[in-house]
Phi, psi and omega in degrees: 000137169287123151034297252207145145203160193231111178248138183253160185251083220276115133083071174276356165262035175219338166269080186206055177278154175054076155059347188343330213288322194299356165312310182287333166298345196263323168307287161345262207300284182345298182246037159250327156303009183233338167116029180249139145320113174194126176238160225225117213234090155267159183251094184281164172269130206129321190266157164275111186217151166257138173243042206250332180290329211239166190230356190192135195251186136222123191225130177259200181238165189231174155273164179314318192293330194297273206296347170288288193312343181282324212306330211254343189275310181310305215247017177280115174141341189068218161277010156296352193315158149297331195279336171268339133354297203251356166274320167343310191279318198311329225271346184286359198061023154344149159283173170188111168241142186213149214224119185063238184301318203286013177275321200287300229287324185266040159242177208289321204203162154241129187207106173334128191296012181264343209112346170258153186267104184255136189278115147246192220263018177069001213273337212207119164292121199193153164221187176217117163274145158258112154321153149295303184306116158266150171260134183200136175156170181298146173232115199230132165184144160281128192274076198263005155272356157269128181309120195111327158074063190303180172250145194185118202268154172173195183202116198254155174220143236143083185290311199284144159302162108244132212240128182277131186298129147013282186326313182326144186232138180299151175286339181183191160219150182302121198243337197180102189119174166277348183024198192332324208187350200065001191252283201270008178062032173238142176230110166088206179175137195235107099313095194053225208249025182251122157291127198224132192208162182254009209232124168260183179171317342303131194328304175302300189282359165283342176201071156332327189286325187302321193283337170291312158314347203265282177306310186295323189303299192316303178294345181292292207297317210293325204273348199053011150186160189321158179249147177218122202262158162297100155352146173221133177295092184267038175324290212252000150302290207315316198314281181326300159332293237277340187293338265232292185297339177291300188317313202264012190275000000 
């Protein structure tokens, strides 16, 4: 099994609401308790990256005006842009976890409670309506789209639906919270190898088995064959977790 792993942190200075940043620490610390190499690279607006370089993405959330001011960034390069860079790799089986705004940003449109329209990048059939109404509160929903079907804690804030092309398959259901749009009991989305979420939190450390699942994908596409990661003790996540999830049952 390989070493090494390269993870980029796709515009942390402009996506990183609720602590996000702590995903990429908990990715990182996951596999330096396991003897793996592994680094944390962002890629900003403005740089230039090949991001064919990297084995794991990480993309957070933004406010919507945040997520406007990226559009011009994304699609500069033609095809070298980030935005065709990362749907190749997502269509390459790439991990990709992406969170909030940055969950919005890889579906076809956002569409404003006024009426306007913003083009994001298309990579995943999907949209987003913008609400008056934020959905904001603890997030409790199964991840049934993951190996194990974890329970998986967390905390959304959120003006936009968001609503899945037919085909799509949810990342879980809502057990306690709103999830994607509030309306249809679905959270999130699971596409090829991208995990996609409304739960900030930050998430992973708060749900290790997703950050594993995560790690193993990764390690899996670089190495070309399967993985088995070394157990780690987690006593006292679960704990948290598991208190977490009582509370919101």
């Amino acid at each position: 099994m390989t070493r090494e792993l390269k993870i980029c942190h796709l515009y942390p200075d402009v996506l990183n609401l609720y602590g996000d940043r702590g995903n990429t620490i908990a990715l990182q610390k996951r596999c330096e308790w396991r003897g793996i190499q592994a680094s944390v690279t962002g890629v900003g607006v403005g740089d230039h990256a090949d991001l064919a370089e990297f084995d794991l993405f990480f993309v957070g959330g933004g406010q919507d005006f945040d997520q406007g001011t990226l559009l011009d960034d994304l699609w500069t390069g033609g095809a070298d842009s980030k935005a065709r860079q990362l749907t190749r790799l997502i269509e390459g089986d790439a991990p990709v976890l992406a969170i909030c705004g940055g969950y919005q940003l890889l579906g076809e449109y956002y569409l404003t409670h006024t009426g306007e329209e913003c083009r994001f990048i298309g990579a995943i059939p999907f949209h987003t309506k913008g609400a008056q109404q934020r959905m904001i509160g603890n997030l409790l929903f199964t991840a049934s789209a993951l190996p194990g079907s974890p329970q998986v804690v967390g905390f959304e804030n959120h003006s936009g639906k968001t609503f899945l092309d037919a085909a799509l398959t949810p990342l879980g259901r809502v057990d306690r919270g709103f999830g994607n749009n509030g309306e249809d009991g679905t959270e999130g989305l699971r596409y090829r190898n991208v995990v996609a979420t409304y739960s900030h939190g930050p998430l992973l450390p708060k749900n290790p088995a997703v950050a594993d699942e995560l790690l193993r994908l990764a390690l899996q596409r670089k190495g070309g064959a399967p993985v088995d990661l070394v157990p780690i003790d987690d006593a006292l996540e679960a704990r948290a977790h598991d208190a977490m999830a009582a509370r919101l049952s």
